[in-house]
C-alpha positions in Angstrom: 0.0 0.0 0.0 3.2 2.6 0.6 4.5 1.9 -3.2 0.9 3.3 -4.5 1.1 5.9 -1.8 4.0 7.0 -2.6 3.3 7.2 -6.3 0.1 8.8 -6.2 1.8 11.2 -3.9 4.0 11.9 -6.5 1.9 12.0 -9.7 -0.1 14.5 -7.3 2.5 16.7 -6.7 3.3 17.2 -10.4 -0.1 17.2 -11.6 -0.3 20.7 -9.2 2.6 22.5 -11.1 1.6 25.4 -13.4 4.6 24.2 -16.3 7.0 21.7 -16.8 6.6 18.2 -18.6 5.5 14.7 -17.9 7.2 11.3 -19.1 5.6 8.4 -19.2 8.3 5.0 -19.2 7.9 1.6 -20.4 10.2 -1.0 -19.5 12.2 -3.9 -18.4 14.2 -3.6 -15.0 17.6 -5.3 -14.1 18.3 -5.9 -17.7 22.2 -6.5 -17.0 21.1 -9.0 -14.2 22.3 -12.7 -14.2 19.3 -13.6 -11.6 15.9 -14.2 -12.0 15.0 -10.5 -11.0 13.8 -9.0 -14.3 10.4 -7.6 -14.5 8.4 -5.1 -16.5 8.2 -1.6 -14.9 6.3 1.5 -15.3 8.7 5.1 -14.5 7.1 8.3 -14.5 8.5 11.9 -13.7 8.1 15.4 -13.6 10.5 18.0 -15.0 10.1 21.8 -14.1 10.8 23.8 -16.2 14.5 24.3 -16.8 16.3 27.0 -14.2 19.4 27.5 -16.5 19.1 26.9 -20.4 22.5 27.2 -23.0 22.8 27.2 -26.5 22.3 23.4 -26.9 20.8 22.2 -23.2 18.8 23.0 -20.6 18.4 22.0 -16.8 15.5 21.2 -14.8 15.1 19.7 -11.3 13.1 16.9 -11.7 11.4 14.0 -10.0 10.6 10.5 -10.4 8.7 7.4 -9.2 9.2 3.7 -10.5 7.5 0.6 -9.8 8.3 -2.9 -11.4 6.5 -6.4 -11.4 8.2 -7.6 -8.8 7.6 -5.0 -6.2 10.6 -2.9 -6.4 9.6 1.1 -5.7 11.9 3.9 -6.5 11.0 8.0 -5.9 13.4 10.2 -6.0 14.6 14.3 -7.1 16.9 15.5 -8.6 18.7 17.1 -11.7 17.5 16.4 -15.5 19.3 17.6 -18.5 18.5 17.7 -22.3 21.1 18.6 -25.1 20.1 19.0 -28.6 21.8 17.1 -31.2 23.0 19.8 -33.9 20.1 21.8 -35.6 17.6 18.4 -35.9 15.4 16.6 -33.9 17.7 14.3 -32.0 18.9 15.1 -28.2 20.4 13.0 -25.4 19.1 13.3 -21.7 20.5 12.7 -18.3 19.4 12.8 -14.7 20.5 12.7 -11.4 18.3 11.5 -8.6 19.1 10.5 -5.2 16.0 9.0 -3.7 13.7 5.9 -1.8 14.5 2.3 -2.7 12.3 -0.7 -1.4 12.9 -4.0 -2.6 9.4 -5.1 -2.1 8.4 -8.4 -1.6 10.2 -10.3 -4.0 12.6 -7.3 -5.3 16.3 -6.6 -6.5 18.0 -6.2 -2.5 19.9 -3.2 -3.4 21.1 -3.1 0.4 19.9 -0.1 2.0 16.7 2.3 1.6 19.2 4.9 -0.5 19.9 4.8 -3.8 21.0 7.0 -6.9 19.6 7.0 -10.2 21.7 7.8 -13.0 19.9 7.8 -16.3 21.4 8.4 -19.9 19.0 8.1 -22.9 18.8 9.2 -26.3 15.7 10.9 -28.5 13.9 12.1 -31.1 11.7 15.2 -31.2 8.3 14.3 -32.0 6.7 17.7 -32.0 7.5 21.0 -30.2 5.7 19.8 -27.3 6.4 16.2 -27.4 9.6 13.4 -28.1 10.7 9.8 -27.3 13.7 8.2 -26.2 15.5 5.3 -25.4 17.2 5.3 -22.0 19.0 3.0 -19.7 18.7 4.0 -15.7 21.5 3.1 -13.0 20.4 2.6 -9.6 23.1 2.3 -6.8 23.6 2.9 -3.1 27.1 4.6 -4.4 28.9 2.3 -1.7 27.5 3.7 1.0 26.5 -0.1 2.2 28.8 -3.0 2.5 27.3 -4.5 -0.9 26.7 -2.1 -4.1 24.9 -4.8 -6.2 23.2 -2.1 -8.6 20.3 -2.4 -10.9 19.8 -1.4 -14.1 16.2 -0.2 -16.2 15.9 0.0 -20.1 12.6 2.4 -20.4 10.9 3.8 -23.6 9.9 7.0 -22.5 7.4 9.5 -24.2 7.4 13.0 -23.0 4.9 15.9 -22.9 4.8 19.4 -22.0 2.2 21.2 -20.1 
């Protein structure tokens, strides 16, 4: 009951906010795994809009919630970048997220409650208000714990302003 909680909490939160974007992520978790822990997962997250924009990127702080199929929760904030590929349609995206980790009950044991996403995707720009990407996630507990196992999540994400 916490996970859903915690990730209605969360898509509550964004939904409030005047601008930004939304992503919605299909995927597979623990896709570099050797066990038996793979599941589908569902990510979403909220970008603000950004607080310092270049030539070629921009920055947002950001959030995000994910839940797998076999229990595993994430939520955490954080940084999100964009950089534009040349003059076309294509970018690349990274985040930064410290946040929540539970296994769940039959869950990737990350050991320990804290974890960091790292996330590294690339996209296309679908419209001016929408795009896709492909992105592979990192979560660690940065060896803050006598065991780093870390998990990996390969998500097809579709974003969408607001």
């Amino acid at each position: 009951m916490k996970y859903i909680a915690s990730i209605l909490t969360f898509t509550l939160i964004s939904s409030s906010v005047s601008a930004g974007e939304f992503v919605l992520g299909l995927g597979y978790d623990d896709v570099l795994d050797q066990t038996d822990t793979q599941a589908g997962a569902l990510v979403v997250e909220y970008h603000a809009d950004p607080f310092f924009t270049g030539s070629r990127a921009g920055y947002s702080l950001a959030g995000a919630a994910q839940i797998d199929g076999d229990g595993d929760v994430f939520v955490g904030v954080g940084v999100y970048a964009l950089w534009s590929i040349g003059e076309g349609p294509w970018f690349v995206e990274g985040s930064f997220m410290p946040g929540y980790y539970d296994q769940g009950s039959g869950g990737t044991p990350l050991d320990g409650n804290l974890q960091f996403r790292t996330l590294l995707g690339v996209g296309y720009k679908l419209t001016d208000s929408s795009r896709i990407s492909l992105a592979i996630d990192h979560k660690s507990n940065a060896d803050i714990e006598d065991t780093n196992p870390g998990s990996e999540t390969l998500v097809v994400r579709y974003t969408f302003d607001f």
